[in-house]
C-alpha positions in Angstrom: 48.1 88.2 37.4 47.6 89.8 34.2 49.8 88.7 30.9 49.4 90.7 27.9 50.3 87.7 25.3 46.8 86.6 25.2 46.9 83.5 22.6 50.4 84.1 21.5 51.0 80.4 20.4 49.1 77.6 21.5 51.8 76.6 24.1 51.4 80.2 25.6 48.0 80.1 26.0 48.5 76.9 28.1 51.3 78.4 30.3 49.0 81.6 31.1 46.1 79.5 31.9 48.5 76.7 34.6 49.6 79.7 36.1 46.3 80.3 37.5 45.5 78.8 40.9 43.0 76.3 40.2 44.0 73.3 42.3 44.0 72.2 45.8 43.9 70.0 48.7 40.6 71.2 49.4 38.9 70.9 45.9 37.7 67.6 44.1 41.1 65.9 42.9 39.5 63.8 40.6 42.3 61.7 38.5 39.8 60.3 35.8 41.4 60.9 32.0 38.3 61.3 30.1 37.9 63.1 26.9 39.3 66.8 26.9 36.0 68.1 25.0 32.5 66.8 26.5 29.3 68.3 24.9 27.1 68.5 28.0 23.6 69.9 28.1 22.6 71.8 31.0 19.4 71.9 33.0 18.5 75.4 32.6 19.8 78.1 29.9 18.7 81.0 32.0 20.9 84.2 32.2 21.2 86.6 35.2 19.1 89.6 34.7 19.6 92.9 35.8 17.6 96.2 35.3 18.5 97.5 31.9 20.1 100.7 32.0 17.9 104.1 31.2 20.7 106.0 29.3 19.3 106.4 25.7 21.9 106.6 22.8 20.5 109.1 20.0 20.2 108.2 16.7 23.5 108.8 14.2 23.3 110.8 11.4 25.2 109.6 8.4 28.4 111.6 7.4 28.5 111.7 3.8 31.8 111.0 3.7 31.9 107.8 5.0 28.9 106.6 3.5 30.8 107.1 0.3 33.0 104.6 1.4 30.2 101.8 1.6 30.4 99.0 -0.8 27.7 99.2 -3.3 26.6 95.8 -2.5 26.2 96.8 1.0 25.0 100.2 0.4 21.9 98.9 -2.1 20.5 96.6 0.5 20.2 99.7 3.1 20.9 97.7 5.5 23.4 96.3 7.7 23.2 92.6 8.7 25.0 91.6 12.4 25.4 88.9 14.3 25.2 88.3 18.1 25.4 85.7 20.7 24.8 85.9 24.2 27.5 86.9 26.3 26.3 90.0 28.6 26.4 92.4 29.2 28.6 92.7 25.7 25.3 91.4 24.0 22.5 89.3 24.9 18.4 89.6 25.0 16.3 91.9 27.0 14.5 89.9 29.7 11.7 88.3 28.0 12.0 89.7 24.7 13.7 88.6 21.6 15.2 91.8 21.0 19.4 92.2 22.2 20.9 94.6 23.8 24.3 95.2 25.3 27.2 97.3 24.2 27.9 95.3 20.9 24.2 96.5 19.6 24.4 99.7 20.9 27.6 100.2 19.2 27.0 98.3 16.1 23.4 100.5 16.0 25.8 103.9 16.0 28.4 102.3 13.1 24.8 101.9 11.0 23.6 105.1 10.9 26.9 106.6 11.0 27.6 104.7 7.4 23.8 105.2 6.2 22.6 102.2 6.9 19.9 100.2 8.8 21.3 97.6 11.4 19.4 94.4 11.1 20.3 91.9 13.8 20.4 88.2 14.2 20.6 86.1 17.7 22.8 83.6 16.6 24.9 80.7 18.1 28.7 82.5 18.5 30.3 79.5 17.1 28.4 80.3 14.0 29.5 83.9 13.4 32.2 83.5 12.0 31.4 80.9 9.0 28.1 83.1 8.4 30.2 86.7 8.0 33.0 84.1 5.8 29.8 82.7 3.8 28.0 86.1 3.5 25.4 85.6 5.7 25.9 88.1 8.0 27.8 91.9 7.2 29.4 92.3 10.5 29.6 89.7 13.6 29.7 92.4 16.8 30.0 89.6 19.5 33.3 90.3 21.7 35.1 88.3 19.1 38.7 88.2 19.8 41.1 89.3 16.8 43.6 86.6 16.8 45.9 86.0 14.0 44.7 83.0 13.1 41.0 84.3 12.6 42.8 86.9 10.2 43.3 83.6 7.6 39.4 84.0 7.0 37.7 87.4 8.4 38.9 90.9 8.6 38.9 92.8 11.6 38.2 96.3 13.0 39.2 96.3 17.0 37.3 98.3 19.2 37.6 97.0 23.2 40.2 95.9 25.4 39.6 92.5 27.3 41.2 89.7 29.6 40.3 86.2 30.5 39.0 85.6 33.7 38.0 82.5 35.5 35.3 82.6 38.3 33.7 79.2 40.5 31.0 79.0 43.1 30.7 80.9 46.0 30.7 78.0 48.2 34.0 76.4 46.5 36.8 75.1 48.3 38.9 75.6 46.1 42.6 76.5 47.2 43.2 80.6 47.3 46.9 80.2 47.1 49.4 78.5 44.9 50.0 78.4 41.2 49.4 75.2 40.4 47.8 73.3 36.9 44.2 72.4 36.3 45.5 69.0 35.5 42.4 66.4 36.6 39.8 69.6 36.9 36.8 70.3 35.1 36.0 73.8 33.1 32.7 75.2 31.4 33.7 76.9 28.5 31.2 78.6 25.6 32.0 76.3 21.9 34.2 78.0 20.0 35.4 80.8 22.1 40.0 81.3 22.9 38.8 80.1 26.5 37.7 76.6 24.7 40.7 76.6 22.8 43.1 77.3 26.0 41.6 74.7 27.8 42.4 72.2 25.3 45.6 72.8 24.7 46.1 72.6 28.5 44.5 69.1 28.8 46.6 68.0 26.1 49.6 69.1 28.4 48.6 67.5 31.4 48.3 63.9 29.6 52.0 64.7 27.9 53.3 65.7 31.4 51.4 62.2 32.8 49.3 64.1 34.8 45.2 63.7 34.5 43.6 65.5 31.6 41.3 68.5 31.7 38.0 67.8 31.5 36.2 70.3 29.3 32.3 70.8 29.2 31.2 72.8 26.1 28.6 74.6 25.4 26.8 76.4 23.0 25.8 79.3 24.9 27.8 81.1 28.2 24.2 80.9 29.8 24.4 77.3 29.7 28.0 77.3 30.8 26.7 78.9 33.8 24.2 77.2 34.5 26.0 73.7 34.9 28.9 75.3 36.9 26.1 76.4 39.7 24.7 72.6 38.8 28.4 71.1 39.8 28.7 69.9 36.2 31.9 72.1 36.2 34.5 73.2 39.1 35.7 76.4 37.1 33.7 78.8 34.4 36.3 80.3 32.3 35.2 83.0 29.6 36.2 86.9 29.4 36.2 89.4 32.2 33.5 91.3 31.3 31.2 88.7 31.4 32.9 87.1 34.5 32.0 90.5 36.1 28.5 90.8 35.0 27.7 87.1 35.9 29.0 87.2 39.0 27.6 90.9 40.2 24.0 89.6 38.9 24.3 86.0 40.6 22.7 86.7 43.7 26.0 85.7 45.3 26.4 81.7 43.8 29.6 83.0 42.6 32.4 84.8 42.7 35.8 85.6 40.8 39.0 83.4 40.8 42.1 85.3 39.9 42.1 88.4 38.3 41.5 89.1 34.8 45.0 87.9 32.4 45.7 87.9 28.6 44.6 91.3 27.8 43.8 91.5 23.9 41.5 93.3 21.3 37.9 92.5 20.8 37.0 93.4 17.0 33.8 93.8 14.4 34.4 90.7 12.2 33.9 91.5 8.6 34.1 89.8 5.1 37.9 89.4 4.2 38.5 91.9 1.6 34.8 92.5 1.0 35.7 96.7 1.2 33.6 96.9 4.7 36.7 97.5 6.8 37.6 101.0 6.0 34.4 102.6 6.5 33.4 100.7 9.7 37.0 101.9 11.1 35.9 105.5 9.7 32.7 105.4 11.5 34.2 104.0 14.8 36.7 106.3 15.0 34.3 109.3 14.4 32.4 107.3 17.6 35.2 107.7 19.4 36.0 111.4 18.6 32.8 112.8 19.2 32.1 110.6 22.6 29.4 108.4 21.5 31.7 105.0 21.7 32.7 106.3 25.2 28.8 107.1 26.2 28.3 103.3 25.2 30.5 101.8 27.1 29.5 103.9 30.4 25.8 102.8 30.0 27.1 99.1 30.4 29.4 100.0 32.4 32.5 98.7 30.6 34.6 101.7 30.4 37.9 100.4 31.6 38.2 98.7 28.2 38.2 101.3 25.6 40.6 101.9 23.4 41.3 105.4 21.6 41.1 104.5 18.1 40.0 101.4 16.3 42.2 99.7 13.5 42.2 97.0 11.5 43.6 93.8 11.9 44.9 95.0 15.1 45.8 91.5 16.5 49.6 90.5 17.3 49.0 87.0 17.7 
């Protein structure tokens, strides 16, 4: 299933994520109406590792016209500040370093040098992002943000990947394969302040007004942890974006596997200051990313390629 009306309305959202098969006979049918939104802390906060990969990106050398475009007050500090979570292989830090990697730094790396500037990044909690590029604390949040309408109110955007929503469970689930049915009395691990958190809200909120049993929603504040109390049985269902469904899974060791195929198809984007004069040239040096091959070097390294657009643009979002 794949529906490209990713977050259209609240009430869409909910209607793309029932139509995912999510119940069954053979799955815990647990009835219990708790809270739609339970802070849990997990055992472990350990992400799946992999070996790196060896293709080097080559430095950027700035193009004079687009540094031209710069703000001053960006342009003065030299350097560029961004902000990252953890959400791999889109961003997250090298085993046993504090240092991140992923195609957000990569690619945020090339925009710096290709507008003259220095990136500096920050590790930061993804439902923080936001507020710190509103409150000037970061330049630019590069963390598979999705541009949504609604996050147009406060930030500006510059979109520059094409993702769905996926959910994925244990390998040893018994979860029904077949039949479209609600999530109604389930239980979902979902990363704070993410769409997927959102969605799953919206769909508990249902299932009580149709008197069914709610959805019970674990938060939390990294997709690490999120994984790590699905494989605890915390959670029945980990629900986050397909890239990271893909990576989690393929670098599991086999505790789990996809459910459904990736849906919602919308635009990740660089989140920037609303009206703060960054959006232009960070479009400018995207774009020259993508005409030259650099942006589509990136996204082969990690492996992501099947989500790249062919030109970036602001405030790209429908919905």
């Amino acid at each position: 299933m794949r529906v490209i009306t990713r977050l259209m309305k609240p009430a869409s959202v909910a209607v793309a994520l029932a139509a995912v098969a999510l119940a069954g006979t053979g799955c815990s049918s647990s009835t219990k109406s708790t809270s739609a939104s339970t802070a849990a802390a997990a055992s472990g906060s350990a992400e799946p590792t992999m070996s790196l990969p060896t293709t080097v990106i080559p430095p950027q050398a700035p193009v004079a016209a687009i540094v031209a475009m710069v703000p001053a007050s960006i342009k003065s500090t030299g350097t560029l500040t961004v902000a990252a979570a953890s959400y791999p292989p889109d961003e997250f830090l090298a085993p046993g370093t504090s240092t991140l990697v992923g195609m957000d730094p990569d690619l945020a790396t090339a925009i710096a040098q290709t507008m003259g500037l220095k990136p500096k990044f920050v590790h930061a909690v993804f439902a923080t992002i936001l507020p710190g590029v509103i409150a000037g604390t970061y330049d630019m949040g590069a963390s598979s943000i999705s541009d949504t309408l609604a996050r147009q109110q406060t930030v500006d955007f510059v979109t520059y990947y094409s993702a769905g929503e996926q959910f994925f469970v244990k390998t040893d689930s018994t979860m029904a394969r077949s039949g479209l049915v609600s999530p109604c009395g389930h239980s979902i691990a979902v990363m704070g302040g993410t769409i997927q958190e959102a969605a799953a809200k919206v769909q508990a909120t249902q299932c009580v007004a149709g008197g069914k049993a709610t959805v019970t929603i674990h938060t939390f504040a990294t997709q690490a942890q999120a994984n790590t109390a699905l494989a605890d049985g915390v959670a029945e269902v980990g629900f986050t974006d397909s890239p990271a469904v893909a990576y989690t899974v393929s670098t599991s060791h086999g505790v789990f596997q996809t459910y459904g195929e990736p849906f919602n198809a919308a635009p990740y984007g660089l989140a920037l200051g609303k009206g703060n004069g960054m959006t232009a040239p960070v479009q400018a040096a995207l774009n020259a990313l993508i005409a030259d091959g650099v942006y589509g070097q990136i996204l082969t390294k990690w492996g992501l390629q099947a989500g790249a657009v062919q030109t970036a643009s602001i405030n790209g979002a429908i919905h």
